[in-house]
C-alpha positions in Angstrom: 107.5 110.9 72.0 105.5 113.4 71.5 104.0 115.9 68.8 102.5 118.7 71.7 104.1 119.5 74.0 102.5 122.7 76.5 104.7 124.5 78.5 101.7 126.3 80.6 101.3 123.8 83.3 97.5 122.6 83.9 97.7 121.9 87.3 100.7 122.2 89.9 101.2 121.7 93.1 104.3 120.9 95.7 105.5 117.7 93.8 104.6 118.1 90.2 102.8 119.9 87.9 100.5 118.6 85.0 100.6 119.5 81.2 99.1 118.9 78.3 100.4 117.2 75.3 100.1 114.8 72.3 101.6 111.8 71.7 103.1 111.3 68.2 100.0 108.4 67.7 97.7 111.9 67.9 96.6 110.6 71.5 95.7 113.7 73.6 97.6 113.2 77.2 98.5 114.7 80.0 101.9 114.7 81.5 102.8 114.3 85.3 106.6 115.9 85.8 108.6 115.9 89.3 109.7 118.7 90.3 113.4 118.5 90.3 115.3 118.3 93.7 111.4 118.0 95.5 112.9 114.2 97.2 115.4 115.7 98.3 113.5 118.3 99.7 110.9 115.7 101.3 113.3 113.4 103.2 114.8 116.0 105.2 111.4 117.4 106.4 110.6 114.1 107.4 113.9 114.2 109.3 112.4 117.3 111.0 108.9 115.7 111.7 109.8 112.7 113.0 112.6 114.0 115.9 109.9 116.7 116.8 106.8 113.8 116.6 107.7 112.1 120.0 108.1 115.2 122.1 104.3 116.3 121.3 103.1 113.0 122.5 104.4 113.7 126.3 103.7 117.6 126.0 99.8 117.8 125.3 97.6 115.1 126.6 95.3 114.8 123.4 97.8 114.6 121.0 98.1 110.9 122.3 94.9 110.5 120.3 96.2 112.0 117.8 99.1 109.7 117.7 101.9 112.2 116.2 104.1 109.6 115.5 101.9 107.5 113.1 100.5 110.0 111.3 104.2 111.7 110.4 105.0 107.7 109.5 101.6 107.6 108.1 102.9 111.0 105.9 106.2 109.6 105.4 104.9 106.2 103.8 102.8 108.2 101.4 105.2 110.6 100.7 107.5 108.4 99.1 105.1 106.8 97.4 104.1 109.4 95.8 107.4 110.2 94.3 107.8 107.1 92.5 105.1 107.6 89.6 105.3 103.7 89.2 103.5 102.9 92.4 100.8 105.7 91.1 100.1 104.1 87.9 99.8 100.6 89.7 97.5 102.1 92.1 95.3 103.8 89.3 95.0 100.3 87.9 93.8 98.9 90.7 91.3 101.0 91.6 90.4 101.1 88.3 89.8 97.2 89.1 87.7 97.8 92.3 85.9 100.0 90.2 85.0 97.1 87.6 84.7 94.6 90.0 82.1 96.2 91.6 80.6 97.0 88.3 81.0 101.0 89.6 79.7 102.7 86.5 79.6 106.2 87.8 83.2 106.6 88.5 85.9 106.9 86.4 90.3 106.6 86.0 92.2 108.0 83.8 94.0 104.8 81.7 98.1 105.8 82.3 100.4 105.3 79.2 101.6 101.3 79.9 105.3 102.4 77.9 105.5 106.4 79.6 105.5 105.2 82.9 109.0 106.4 85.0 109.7 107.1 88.6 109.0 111.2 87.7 106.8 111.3 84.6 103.3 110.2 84.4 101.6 110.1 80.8 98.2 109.3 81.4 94.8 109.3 79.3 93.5 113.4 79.2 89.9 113.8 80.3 87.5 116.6 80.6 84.7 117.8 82.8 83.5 120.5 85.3 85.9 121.3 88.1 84.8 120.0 91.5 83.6 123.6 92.6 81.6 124.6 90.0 78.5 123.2 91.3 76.2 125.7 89.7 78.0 124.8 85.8 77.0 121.2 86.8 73.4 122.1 88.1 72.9 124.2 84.3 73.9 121.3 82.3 71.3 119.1 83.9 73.8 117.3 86.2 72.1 115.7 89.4 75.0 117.1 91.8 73.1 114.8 94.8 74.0 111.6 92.8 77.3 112.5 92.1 77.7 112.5 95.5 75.8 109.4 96.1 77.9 107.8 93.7 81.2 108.9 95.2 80.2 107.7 98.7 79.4 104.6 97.4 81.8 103.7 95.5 84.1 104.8 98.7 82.9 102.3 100.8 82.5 99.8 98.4 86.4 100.2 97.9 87.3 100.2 101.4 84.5 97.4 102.3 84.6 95.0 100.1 88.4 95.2 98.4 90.6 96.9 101.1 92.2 99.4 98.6 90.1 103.3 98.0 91.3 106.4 97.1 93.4 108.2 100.0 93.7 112.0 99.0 90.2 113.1 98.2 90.0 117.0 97.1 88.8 119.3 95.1 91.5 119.4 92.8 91.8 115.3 92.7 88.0 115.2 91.3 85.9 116.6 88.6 82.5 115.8 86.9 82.2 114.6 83.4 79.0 116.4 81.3 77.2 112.8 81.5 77.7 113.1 85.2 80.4 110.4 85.9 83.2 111.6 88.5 86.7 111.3 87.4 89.3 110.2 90.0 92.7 111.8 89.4 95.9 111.6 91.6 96.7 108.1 93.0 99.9 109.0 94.9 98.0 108.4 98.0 95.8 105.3 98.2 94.6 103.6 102.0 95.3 99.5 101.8 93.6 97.9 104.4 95.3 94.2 105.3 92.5 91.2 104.9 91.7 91.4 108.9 91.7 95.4 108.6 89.3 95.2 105.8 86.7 93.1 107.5 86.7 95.0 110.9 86.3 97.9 108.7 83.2 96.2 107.7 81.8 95.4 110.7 82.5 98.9 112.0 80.7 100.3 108.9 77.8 97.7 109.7 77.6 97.9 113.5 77.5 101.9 112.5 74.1 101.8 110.4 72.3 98.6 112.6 73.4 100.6 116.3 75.5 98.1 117.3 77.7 99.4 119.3 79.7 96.4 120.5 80.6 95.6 116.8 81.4 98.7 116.4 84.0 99.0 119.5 85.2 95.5 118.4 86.1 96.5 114.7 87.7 99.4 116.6 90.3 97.1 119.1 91.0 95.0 115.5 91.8 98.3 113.5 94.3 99.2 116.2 92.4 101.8 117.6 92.4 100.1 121.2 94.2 98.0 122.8 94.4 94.2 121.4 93.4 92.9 125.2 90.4 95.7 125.5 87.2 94.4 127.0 84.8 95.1 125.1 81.9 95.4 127.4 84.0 97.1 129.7 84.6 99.8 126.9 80.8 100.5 126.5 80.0 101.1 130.0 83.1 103.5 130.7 82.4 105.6 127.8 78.8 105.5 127.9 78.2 104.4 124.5 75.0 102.6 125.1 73.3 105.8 126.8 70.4 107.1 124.2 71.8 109.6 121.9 72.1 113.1 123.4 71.1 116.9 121.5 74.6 119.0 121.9 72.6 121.8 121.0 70.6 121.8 124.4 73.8 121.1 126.5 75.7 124.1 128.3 78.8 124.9 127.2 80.0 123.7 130.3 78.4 120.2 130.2 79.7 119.9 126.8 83.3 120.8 127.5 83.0 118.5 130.9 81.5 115.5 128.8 85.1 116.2 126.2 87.1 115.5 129.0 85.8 113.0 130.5 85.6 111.1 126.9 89.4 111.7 125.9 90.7 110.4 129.6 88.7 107.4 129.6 90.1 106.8 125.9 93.7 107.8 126.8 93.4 105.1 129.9 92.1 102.2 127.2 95.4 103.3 124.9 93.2 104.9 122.3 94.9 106.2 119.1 94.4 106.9 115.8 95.3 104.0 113.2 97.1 104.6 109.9 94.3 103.8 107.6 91.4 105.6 109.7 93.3 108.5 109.2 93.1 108.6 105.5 90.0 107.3 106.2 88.2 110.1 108.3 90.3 112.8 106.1 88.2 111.3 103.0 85.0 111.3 105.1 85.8 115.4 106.4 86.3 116.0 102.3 82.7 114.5 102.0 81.1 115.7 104.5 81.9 119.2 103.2 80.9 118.8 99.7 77.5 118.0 101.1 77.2 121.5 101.5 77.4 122.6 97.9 76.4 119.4 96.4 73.2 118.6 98.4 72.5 120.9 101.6 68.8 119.9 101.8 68.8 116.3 101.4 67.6 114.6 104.3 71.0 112.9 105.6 68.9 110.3 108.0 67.5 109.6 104.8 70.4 108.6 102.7 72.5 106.8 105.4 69.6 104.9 105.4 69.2 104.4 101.0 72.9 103.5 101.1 72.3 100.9 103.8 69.5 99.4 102.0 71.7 99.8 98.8 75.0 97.3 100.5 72.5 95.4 102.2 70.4 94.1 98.6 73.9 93.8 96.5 76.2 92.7 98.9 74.4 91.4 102.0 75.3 87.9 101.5 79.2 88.6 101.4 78.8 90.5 104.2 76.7 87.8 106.3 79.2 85.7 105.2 82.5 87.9 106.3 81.3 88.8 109.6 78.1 87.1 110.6 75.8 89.7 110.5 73.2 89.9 107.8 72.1 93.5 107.0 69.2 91.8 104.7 67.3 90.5 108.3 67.9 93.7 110.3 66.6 97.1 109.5 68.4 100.2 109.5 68.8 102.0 113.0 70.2 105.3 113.0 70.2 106.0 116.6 74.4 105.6 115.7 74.1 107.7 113.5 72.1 110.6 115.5 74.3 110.4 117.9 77.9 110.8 116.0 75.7 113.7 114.6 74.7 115.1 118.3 71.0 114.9 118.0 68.0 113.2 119.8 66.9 109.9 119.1 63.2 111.5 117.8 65.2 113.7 115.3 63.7 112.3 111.7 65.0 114.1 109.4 68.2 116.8 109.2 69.7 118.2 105.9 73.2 119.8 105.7 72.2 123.0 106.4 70.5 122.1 109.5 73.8 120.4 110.6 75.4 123.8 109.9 73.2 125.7 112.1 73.4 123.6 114.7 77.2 123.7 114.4 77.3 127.7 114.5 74.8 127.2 117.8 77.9 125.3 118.8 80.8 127.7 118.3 78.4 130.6 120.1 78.2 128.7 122.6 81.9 127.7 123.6 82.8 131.7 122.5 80.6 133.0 125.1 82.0 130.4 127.8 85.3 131.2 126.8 84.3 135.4 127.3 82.1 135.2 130.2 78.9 136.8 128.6 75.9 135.5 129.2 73.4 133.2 127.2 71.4 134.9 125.2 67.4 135.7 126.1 
């Protein structure tokens, strides 16, 4: 099948490793090979994970929130997708779909082979670019590394929002950055599916987010799973205080802040909070995200583009939305109070960059380091 083959692997990791080759048609490819033995390998590690699961649950309170069990079955599901190359390609095809359907033009998937498809080989289309880390070869050939980022986010939530299906394994290694700018997605062996009522609570959680509802947003909660199906809602918001103005962490004690943490996990633990499945790839996307910021765009106002991607859902797709879950992002304005607050700053903060957020952060950690030694606040 082929005329090149390499034997110096591109890529590898713990399932498979990537090479390049040529088809006999002169197509240049790369090829996705199994390791031999690896699912073999897998299912008894899951073996081990899921006896030993259970017996964090009763052993450390906030593991409960973590909920052990569904994320080694969360790992276990994606797992074995992942060795079956099939359910890869399918997934690259669908997003590649979202993608299109959205009329996502900044984004790209490589096209796999639709004959060299097999449960441990992937031939797909070979593309090129600037690896995800090399922010400063992007910056000297003119790239605009804060719309790349843009564009990612976006097209993220557009995924998730509007279609259910997004990319569930975003790192550095799955992404890099075309010379014209466009992203290039690689690695579908992990891809979040949210079910038709998953997908619209997700929306109203993502909407109830940028308009500072916060009764939406505990609602969309209960219907992901994250609470209790028979939670009161308005019960919810007064025990954990989620309609108090939002609060700067940075001019609490450690103490306060340590006594506010437990507070917040054992009123969750008493409404039967856990994580769900798909918020875990979820917030594991959004963590990836949040740290490319830094390299990508640590100066741009953040306020400010929460704000330009609200406007930006609100103009193209406000009418679906209005439609889904009656509420109309084109007749409300933006409120970021929600968003201040998941950020631990005042309500009068205007503007905060990335590198203001680290700052902060490393306030934080001094903080919590001298409670934890005894010495004294500074000054």
């Amino acid at each position: 099948m082929f005329a090149e083959f390499s034997t110096e692997p591109l890529a590898a990791a713990s399932i498979a490793q990537v090479h390049r080759a040529v088809l006999r048609s002169g197509e240049e490819v790369v090829v996705k090979v199994q390791r031999p033995e690896v699912a073999t390998l897998v299912r008894n590690d899951l073996a081990v994970m899921s006896y030993l699961a259970p017996f964090l649950v009763g052993r450390i309170p906030i593991a409960v929130l973590a909920n052990p069990p569904a994320l080694i079955e969360l790992f276990a599901e994606t797992i074995v997708e992942e060795l079956d190359f099939r359910l890869e390609a399918e997934n690259m095809l669908d997003i590649a779909g979202v993608l299109a359907a959205s009329d996502q033009q900044a984004i790209i998937v490589p096209r796999p082979h639709p004959r060299l498809v097999t449960p441990r080989m992937l031939v797909m289309e070979r593309l090129e670019g600037f690896a995800w880390d090399d922010v400063d070869g992007m910056k000297a050939a003119g790239i605009k590394t804060e719309e790349v980022l843009r564009a990612g986010v976006v097209s993220f939530l557009e995924g998730a929002m509007l279609y259910g299906v997004f990319h569930g394994d975003l790192h550095g290694g799955n992404l890099f950055v075309q010379a014209d700018g466009r992203v290039a997605l690689l690695d579908f062996g992990i891809t979040g599916r949210l079910t038709e009522p998953r997908r619209v609570a997700f929306m109203r959680l993502v909407m109830g987010g940028t308009l500072n509802d916060v009764r939406a947003q505990v609602q969309a909660l209960r219907d992901l799973g994250a609470l209790d199906a028979d939670a009161d809602i308005e019960q919810v918001v007064i025990d954990l205080g989620l309609d108090a103005p939002p609060q700067d962490v940075v001019e609490m004690s450690a103490e306060e802040l340590t006594a506010q943490l437990r507070d917040l996990t054992k009123q969750l633990l008493a409404y039967g909070a856990k994580m769900p499945k798909e918020l875990m790839l979820f917030v594991k996307d959004i963590l990836f995200l949040d740290g490319a910021v830094a390299t990508f765009a640590p100066d741009v106002d953040l306020l400010g583009e929460v704000a330009g991607i609200a406007t930006y859902f609100a103009s193209r797709h406000g009418g679906r939305i209005a439609s889904e879950i009656g509420i109309d992002p084109r007749a409300q304005e933006v409120d970021l109070d929600s968003v201040r607050s998941s950020l631990g700053v005042s309500s009068d903060t205007e503007r905060l960059s990335y590198r203001e957020i680290q700052d902060r952060r490393s306030t934080l950690r001094q903080k919590f380091e001298r409670e934890r030694t005894g010495r004294p606040e500074p000054g």
